[in-house]
MOPAC internal coordinates of N, CA, C and O (Angstrom, degrees):
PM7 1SCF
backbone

  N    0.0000 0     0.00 0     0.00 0    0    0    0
  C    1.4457 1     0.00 0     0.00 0    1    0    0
  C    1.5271 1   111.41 1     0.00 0    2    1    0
  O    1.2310 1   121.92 1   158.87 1    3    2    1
  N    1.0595 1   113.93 1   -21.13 1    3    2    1
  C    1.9235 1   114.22 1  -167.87 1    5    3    2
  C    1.6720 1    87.93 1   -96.89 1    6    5    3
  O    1.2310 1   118.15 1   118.08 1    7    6    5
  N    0.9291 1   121.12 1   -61.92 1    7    6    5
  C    1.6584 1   116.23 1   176.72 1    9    7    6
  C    1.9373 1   102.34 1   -29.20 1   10    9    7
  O    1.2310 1   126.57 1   129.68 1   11   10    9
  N    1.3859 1   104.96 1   -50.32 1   11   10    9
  C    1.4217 1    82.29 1  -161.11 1   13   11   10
  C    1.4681 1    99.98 1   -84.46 1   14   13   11
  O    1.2310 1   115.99 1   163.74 1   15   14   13
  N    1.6275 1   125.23 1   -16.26 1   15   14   13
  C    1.6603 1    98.41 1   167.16 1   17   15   14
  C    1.2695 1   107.94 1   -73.29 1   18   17   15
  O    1.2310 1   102.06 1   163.55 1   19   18   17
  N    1.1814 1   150.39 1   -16.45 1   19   18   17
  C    1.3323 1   128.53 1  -165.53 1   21   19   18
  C    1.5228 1    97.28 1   -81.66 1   22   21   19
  O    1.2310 1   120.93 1   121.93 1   23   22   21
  N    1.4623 1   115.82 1   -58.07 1   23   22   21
  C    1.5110 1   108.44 1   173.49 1   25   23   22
  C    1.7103 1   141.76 1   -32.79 1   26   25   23
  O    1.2310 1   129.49 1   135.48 1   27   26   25
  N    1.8132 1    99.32 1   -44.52 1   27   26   25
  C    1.3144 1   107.27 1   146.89 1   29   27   26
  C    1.1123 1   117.85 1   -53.53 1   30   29   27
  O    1.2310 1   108.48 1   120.21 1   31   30   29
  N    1.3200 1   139.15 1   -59.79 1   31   30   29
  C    1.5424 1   137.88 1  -172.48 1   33   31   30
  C    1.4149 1   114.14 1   -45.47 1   34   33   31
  O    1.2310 1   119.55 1   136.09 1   35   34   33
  N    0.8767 1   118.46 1   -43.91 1   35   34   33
  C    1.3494 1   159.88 1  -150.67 1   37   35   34
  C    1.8942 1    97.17 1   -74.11 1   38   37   35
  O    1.2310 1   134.48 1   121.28 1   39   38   37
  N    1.4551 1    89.60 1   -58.72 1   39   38   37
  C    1.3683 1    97.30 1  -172.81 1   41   39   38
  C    1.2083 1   113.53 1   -88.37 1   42   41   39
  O    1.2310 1   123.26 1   150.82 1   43   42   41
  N    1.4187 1   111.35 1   -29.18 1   43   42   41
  C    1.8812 1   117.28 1  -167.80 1   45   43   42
  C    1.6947 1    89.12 1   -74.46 1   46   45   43
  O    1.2310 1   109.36 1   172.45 1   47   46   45
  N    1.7820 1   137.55 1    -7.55 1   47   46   45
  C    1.3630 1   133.68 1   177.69 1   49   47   46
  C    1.5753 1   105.63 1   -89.25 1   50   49   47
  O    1.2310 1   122.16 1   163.65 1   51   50   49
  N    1.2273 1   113.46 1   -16.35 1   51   50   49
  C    1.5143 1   112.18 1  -168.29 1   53   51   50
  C    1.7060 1   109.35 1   -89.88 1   54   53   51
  O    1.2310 1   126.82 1   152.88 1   55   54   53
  N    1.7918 1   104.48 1   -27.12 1   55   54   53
  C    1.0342 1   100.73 1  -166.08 1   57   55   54
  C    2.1232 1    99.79 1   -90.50 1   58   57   55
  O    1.2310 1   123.08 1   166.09 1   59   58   57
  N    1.2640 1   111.71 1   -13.91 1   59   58   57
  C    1.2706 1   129.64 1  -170.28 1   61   59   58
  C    1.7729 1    93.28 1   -89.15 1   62   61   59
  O    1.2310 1   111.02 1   114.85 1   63   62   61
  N    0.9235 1   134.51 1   -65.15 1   63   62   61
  C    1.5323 1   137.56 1   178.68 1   65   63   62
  C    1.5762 1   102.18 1   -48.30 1   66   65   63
  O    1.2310 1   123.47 1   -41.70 1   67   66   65
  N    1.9488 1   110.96 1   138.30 1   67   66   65
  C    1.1381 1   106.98 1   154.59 1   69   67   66
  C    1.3285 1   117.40 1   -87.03 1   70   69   67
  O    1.2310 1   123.10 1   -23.92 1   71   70   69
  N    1.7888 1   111.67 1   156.08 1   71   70   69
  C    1.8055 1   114.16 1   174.12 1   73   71   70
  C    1.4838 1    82.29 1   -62.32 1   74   73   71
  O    1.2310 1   132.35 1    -4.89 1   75   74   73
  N    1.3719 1    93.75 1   175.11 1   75   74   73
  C    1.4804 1   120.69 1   146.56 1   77   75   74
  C    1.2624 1   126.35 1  -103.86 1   78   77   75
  O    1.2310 1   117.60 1   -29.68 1   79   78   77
  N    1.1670 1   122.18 1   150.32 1   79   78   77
  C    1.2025 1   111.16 1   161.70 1   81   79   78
  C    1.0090 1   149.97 1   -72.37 1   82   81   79
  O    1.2310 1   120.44 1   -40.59 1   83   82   81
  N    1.7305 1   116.76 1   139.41 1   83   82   81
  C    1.6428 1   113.09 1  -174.69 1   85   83   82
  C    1.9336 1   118.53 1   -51.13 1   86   85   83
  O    1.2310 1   127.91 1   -65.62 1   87   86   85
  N    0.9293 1   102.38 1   114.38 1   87   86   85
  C    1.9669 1   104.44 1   166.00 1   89   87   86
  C    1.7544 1   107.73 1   116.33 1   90   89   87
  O    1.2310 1   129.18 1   172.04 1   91   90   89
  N    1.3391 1    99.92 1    -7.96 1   91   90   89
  C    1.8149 1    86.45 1  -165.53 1   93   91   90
  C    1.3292 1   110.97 1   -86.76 1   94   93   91
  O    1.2310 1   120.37 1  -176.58 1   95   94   93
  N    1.6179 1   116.90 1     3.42 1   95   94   93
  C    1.6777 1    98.13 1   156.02 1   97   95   94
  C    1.6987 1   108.52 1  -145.91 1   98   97   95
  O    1.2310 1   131.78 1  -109.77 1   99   98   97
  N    1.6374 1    94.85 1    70.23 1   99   98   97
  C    1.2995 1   114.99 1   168.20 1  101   99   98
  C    1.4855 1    94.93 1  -112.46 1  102  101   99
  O    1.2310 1   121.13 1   -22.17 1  103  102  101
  N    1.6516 1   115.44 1   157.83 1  103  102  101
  C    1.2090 1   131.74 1  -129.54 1  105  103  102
  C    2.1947 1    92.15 1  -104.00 1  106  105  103
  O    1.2310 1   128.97 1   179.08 1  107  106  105
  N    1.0353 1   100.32 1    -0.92 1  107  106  105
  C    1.6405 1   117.65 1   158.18 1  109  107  106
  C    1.7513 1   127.40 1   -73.03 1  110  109  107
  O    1.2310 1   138.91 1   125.01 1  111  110  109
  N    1.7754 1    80.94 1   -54.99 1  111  110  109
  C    1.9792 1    94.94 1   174.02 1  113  111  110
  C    1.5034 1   100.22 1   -57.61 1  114  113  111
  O    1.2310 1   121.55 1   113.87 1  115  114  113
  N    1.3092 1   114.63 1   -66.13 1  115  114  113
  C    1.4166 1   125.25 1   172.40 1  117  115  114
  C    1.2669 1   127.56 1    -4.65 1  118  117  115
  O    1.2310 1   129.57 1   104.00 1  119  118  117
  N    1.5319 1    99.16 1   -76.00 1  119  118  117
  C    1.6098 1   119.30 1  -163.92 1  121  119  118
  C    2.0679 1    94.12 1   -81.97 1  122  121  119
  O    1.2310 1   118.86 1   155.88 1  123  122  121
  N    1.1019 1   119.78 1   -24.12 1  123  122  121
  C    1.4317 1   116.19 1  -168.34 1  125  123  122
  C    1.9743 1    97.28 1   -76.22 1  126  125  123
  O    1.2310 1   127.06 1   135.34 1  127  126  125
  N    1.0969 1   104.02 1   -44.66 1  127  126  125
  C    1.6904 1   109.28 1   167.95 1  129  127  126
  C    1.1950 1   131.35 1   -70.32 1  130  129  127
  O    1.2310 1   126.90 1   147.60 1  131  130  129
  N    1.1976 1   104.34 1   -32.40 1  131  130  129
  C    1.6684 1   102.25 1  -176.90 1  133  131  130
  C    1.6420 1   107.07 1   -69.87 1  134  133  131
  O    1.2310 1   126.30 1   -14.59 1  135  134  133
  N    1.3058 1   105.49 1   165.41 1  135  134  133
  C    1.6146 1   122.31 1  -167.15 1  137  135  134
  C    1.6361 1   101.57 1   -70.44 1  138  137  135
  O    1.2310 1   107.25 1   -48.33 1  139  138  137
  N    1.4124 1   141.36 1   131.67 1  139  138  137
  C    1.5536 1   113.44 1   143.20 1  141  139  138
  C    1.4930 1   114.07 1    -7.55 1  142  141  139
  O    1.2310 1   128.35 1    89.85 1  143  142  141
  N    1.5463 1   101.53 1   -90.15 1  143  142  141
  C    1.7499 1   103.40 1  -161.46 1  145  143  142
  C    1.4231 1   120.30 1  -111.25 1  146  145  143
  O    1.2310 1   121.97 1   -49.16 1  147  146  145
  N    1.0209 1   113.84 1   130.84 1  147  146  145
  C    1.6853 1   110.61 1  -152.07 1  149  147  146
  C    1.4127 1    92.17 1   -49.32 1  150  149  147
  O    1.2310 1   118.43 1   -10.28 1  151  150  149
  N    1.8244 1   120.59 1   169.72 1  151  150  149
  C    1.2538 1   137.74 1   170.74 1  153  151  150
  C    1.2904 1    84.03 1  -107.84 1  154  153  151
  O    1.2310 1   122.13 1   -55.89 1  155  154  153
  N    1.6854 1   113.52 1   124.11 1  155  154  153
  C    1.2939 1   126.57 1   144.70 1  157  155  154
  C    1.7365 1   120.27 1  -109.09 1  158  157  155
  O    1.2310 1   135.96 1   -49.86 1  159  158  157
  N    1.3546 1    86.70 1   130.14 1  159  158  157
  C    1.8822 1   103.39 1  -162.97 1  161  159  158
  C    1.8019 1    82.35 1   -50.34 1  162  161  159
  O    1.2310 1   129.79 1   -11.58 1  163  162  161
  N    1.4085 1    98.74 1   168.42 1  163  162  161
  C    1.6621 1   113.67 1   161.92 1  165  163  162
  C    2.0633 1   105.76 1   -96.86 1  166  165  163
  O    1.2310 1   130.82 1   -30.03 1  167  166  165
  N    0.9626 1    96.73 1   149.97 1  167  166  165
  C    1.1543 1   130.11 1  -159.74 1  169  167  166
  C    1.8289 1   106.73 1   -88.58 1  170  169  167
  O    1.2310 1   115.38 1   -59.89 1  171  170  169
  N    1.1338 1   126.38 1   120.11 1  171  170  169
  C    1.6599 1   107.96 1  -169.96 1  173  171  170
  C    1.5747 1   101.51 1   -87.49 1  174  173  171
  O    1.2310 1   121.80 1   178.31 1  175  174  173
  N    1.3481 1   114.16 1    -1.69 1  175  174  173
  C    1.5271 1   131.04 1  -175.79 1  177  175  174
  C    1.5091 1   104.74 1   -79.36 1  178  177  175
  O    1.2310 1   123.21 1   166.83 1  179  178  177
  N    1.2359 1   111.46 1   -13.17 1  179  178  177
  C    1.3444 1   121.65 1  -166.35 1  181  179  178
  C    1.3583 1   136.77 1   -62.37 1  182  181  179
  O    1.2310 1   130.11 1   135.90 1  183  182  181
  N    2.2089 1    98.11 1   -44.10 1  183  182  181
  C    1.4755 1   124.84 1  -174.59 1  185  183  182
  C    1.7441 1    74.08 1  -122.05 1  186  185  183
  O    1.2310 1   141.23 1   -22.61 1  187  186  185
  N    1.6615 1    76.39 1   157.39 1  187  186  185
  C    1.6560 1    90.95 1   159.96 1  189  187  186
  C    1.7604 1   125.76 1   -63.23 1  190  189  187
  O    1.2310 1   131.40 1    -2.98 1  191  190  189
  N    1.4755 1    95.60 1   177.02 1  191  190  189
  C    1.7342 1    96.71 1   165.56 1  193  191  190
  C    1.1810 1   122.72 1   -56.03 1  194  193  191
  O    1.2310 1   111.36 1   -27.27 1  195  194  193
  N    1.5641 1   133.87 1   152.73 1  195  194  193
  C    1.6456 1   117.22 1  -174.39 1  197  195  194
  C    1.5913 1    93.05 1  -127.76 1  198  197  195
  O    1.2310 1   110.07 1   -94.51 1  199  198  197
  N    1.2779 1   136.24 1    85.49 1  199  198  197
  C    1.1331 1   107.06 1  -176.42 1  201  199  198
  C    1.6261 1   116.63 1  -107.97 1  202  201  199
  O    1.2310 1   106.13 1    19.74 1  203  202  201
  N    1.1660 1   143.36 1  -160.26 1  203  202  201
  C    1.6454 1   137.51 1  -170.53 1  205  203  202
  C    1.5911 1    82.21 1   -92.65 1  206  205  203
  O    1.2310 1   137.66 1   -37.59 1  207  206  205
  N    1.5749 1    83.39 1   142.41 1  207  206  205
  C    1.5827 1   101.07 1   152.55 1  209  207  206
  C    1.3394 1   137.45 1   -64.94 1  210  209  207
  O    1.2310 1   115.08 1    -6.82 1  211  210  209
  N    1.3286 1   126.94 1   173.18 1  211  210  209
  C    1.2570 1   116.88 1   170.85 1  213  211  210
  C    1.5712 1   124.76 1   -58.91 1  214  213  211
  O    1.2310 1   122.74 1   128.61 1  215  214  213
  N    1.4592 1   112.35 1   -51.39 1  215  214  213
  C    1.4845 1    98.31 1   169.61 1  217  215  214
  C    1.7642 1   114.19 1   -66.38 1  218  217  215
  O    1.2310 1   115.15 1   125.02 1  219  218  217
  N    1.2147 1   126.80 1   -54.98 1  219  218  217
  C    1.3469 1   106.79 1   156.39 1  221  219  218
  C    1.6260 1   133.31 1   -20.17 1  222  221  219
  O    1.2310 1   116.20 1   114.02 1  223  222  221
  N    1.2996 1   124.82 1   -65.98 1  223  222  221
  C    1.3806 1   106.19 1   152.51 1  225  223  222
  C    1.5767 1   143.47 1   -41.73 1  226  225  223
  O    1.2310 1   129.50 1   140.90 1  227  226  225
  N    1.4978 1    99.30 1   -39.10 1  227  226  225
  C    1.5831 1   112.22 1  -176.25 1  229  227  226
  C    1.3382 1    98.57 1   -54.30 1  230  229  227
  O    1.2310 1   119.96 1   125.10 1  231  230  229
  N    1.3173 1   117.67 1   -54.90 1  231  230  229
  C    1.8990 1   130.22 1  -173.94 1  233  231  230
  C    1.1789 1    93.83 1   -46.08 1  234  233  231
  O    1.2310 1   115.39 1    97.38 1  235  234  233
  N    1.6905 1   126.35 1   -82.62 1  235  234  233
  C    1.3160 1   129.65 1  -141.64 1  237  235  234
  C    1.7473 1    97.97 1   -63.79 1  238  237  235
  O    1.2310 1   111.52 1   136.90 1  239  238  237
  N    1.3200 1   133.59 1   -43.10 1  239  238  237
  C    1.4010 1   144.61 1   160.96 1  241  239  238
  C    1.9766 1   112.16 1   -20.28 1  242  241  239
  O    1.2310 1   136.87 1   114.20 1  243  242  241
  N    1.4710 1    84.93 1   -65.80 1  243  242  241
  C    1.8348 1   113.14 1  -172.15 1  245  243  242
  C    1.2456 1    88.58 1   -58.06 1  246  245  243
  O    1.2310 1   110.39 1   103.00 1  247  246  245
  N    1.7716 1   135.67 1   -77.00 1  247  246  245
  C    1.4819 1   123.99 1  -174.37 1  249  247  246
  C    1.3513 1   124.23 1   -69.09 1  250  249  247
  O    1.2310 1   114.92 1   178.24 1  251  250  249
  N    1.6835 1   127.23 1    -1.76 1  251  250  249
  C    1.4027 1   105.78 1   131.32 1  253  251  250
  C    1.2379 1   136.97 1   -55.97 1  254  253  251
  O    1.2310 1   122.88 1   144.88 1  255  254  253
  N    1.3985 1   112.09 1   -35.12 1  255  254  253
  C    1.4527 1   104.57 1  -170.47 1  257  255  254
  C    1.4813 1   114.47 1   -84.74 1  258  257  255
  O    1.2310 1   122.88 1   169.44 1  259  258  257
  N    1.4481 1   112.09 1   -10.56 1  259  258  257
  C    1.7270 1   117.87 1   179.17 1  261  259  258
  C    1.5653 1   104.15 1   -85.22 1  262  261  259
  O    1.2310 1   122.48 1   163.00 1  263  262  261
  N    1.6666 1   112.86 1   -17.00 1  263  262  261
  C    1.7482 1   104.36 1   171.66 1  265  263  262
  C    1.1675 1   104.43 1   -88.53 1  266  265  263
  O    1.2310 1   111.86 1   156.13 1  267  266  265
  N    1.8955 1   132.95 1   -23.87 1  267  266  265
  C    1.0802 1   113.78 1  -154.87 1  269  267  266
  C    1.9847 1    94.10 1   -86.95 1  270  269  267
  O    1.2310 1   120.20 1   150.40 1  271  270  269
  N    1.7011 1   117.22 1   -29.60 1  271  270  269
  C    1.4649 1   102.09 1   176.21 1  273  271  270
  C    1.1429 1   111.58 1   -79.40 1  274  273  271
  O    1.2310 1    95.80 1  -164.06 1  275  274  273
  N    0.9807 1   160.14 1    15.94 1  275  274  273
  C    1.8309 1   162.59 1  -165.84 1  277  275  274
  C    1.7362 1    84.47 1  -115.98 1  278  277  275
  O    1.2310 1   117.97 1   122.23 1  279  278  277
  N    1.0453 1   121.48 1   -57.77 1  279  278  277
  C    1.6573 1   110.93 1   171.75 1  281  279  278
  C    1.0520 1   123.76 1   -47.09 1  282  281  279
  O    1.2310 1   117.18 1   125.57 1  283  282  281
  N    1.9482 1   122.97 1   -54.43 1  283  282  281
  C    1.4059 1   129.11 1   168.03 1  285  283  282
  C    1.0158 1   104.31 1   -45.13 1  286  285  283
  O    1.2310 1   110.62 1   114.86 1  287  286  285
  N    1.5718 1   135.24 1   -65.14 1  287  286  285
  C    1.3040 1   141.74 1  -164.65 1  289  287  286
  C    1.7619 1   106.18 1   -53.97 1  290  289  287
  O    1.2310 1   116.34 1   123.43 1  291  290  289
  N    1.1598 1   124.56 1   -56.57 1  291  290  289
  C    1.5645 1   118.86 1   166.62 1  293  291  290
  C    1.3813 1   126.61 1   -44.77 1  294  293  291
  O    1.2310 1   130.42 1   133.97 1  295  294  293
  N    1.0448 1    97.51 1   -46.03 1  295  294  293
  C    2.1804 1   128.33 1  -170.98 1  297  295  294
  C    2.1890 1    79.69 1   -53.20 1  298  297  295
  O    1.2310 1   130.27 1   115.58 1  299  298  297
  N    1.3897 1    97.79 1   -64.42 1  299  298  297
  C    1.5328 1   101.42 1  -161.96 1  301  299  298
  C    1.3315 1   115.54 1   -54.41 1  302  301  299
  O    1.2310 1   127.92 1   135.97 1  303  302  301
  N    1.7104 1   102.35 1   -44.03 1  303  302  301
  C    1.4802 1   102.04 1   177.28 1  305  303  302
  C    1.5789 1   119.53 1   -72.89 1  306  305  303
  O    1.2310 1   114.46 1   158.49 1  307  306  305
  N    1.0605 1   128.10 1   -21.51 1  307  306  305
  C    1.3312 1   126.45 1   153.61 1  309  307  306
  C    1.6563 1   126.42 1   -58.24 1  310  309  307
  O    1.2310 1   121.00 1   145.48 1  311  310  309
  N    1.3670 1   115.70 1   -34.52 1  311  310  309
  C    1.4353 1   111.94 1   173.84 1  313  311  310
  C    1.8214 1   107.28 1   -75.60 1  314  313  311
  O    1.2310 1   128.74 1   138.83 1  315  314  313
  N    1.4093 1   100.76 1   -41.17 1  315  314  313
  C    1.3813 1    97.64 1  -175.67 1  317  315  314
  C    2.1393 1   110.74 1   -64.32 1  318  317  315
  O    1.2310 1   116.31 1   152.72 1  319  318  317
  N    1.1881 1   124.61 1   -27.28 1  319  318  317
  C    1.1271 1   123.85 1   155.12 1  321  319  318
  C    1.4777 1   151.10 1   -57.65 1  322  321  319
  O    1.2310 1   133.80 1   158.15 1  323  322  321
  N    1.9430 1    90.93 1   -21.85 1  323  322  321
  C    1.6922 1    96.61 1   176.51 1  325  323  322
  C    1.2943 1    91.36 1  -108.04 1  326  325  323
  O    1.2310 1   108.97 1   166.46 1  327  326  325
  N    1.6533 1   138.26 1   -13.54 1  327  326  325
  C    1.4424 1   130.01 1   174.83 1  329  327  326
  C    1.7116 1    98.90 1   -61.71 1  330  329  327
  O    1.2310 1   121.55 1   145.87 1  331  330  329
  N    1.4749 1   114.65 1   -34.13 1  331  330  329
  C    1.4555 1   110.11 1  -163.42 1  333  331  330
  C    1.9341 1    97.45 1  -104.14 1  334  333  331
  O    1.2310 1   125.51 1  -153.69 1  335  334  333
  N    0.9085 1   107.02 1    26.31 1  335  334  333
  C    1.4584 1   114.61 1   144.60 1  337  335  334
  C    0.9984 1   135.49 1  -125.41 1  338  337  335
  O    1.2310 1   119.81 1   169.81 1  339  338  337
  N    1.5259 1   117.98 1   -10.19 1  339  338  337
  C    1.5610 1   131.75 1   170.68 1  341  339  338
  C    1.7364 1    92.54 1   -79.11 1  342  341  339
  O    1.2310 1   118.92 1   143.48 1  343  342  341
  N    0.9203 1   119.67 1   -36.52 1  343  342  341
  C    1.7855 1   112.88 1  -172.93 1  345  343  342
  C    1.3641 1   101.04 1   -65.21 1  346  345  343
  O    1.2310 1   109.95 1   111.12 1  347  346  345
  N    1.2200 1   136.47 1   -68.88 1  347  346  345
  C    1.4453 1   165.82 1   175.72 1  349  347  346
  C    1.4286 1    76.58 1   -28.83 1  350  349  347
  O    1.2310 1   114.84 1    94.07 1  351  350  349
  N    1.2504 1   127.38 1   -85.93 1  351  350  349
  C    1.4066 1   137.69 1  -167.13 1  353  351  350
  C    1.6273 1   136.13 1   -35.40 1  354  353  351
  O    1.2310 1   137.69 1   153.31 1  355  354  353
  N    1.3321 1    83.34 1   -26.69 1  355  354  353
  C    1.7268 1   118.32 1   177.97 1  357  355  354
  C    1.3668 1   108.80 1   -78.83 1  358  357  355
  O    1.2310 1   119.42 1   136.30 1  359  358  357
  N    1.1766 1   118.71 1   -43.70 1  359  358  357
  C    1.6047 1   152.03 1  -119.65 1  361  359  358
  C    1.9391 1    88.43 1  -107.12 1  362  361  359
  O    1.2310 1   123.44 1   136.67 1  363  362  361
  N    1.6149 1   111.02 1   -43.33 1  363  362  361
  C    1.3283 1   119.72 1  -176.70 1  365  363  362
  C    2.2686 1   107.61 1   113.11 1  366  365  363
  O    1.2310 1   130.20 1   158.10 1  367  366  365
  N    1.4823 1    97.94 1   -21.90 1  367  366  365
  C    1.3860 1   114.23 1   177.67 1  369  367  366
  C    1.3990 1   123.67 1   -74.99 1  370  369  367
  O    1.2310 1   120.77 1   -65.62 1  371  370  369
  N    1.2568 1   116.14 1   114.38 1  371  370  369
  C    1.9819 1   111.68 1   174.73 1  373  371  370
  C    1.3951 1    96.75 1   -70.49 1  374  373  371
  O    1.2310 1   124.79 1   -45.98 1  375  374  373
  N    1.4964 1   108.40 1   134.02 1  375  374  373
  C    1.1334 1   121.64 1   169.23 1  377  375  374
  C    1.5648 1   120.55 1   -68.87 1  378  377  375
  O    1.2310 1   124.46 1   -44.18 1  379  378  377
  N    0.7969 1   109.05 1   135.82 1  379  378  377
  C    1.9483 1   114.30 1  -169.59 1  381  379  378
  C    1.3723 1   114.22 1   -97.72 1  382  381  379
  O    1.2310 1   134.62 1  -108.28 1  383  382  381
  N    1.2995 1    89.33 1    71.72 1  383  382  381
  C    2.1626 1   106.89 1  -173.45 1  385  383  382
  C    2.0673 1    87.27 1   -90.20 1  386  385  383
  O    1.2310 1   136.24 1   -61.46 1  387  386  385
  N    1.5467 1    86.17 1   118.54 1  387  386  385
  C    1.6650 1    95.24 1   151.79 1  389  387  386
  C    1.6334 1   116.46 1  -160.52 1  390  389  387
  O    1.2310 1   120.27 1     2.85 1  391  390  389
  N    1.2201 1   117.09 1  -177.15 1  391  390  389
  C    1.2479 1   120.42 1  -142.20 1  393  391  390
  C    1.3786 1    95.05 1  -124.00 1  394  393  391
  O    1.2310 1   116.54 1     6.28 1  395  394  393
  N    1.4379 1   124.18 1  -173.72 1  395  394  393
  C    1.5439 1   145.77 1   161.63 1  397  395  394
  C    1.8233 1    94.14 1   -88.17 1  398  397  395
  O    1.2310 1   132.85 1   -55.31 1  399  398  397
  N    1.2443 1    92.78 1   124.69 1  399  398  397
  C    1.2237 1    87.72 1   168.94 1  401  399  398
  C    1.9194 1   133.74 1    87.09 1  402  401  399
  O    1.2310 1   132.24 1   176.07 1  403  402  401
  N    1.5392 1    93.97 1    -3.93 1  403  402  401
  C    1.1513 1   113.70 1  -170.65 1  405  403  402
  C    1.5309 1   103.37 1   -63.21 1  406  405  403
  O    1.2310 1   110.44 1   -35.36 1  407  406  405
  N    1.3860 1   135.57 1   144.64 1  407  406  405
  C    1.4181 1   152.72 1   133.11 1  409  407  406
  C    1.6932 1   108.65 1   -17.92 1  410  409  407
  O    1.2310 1   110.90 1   161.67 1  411  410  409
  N    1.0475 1   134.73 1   -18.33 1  411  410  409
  C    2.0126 1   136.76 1   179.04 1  413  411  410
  C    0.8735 1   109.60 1  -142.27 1  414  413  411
  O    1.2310 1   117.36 1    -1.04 1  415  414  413
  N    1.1532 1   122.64 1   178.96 1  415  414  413
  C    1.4096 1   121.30 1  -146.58 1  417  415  414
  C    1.9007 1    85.63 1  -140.28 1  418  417  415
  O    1.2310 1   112.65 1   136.93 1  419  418  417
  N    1.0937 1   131.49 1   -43.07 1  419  418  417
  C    1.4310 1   135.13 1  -147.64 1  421  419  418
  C    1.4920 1    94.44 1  -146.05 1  422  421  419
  O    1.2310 1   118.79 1   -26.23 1  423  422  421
  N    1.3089 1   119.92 1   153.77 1  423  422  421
  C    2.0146 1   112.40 1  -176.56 1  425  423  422
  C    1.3726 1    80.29 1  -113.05 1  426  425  423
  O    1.2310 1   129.99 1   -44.23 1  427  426  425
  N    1.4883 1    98.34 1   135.77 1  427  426  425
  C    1.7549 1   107.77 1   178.09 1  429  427  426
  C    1.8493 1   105.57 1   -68.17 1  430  429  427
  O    1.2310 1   122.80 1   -62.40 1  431  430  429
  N    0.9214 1   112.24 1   117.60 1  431  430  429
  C    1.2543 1   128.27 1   158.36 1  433  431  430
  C    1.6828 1   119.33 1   -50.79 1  434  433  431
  O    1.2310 1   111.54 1   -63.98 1  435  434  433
  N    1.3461 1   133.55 1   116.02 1  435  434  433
  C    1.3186 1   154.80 1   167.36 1  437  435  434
  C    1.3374 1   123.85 1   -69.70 1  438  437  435
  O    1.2310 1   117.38 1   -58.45 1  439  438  437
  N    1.1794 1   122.59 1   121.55 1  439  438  437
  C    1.5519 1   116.99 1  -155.92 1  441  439  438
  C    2.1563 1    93.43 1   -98.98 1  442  441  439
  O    1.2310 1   120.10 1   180.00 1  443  442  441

């Protein structure tokens, strides 16, 4: 019984596998493909380290720190806006948040 699964196995791989083809790694195919002169990759070992200069750093440094306060500065104006709608809110008053450009003119008031 194991003879004949292995034989099935065996066979259900032969019919699932492609042949190869006759000649493609005879020492003719080979030499007709291969390059003249080998390509050897470059090496990153090759040149030295390249890293940013000092003023290069100073910059990339400086516009972290101008994204990281433009964030504080947002972060703040957002707390200071829902503190002054939680008051409003308390208060019984919709706060009258609008924009440049907004779609209304006046926030309908809720009786």
């Amino acid at each position: 019984m194991r003879d004949f699964i292995v034989r099935a196995l065996l066979c259900a791989l032969r019919i699932l596998m492609p042949r190869r083809r006759p000649g493609r790694h005879s020492a003719a195919h080979l030499t007709a493909t291969a390059p003249a002169t080998p390509v050897i990759p470059v090496s990153p070992w090759s040149r030295p380290w390249t890293s940013p200069s000092k003023a290069e750093a100073a910059e990339i440094f400086h516009r972290q720190a101008l994204a990281e306060e433009a964030r504080r500065a947002h972060r703040h104006l957002q707390r200071e806006r829902r503190r002054a709608e939680a008051a409003y809110a308390s208060m019984g008053v919709d706060y009258p948040y609008t924009y440049e450009g907004a779609p209304f003119t006046e926030f309908p008031m809720t009786a």
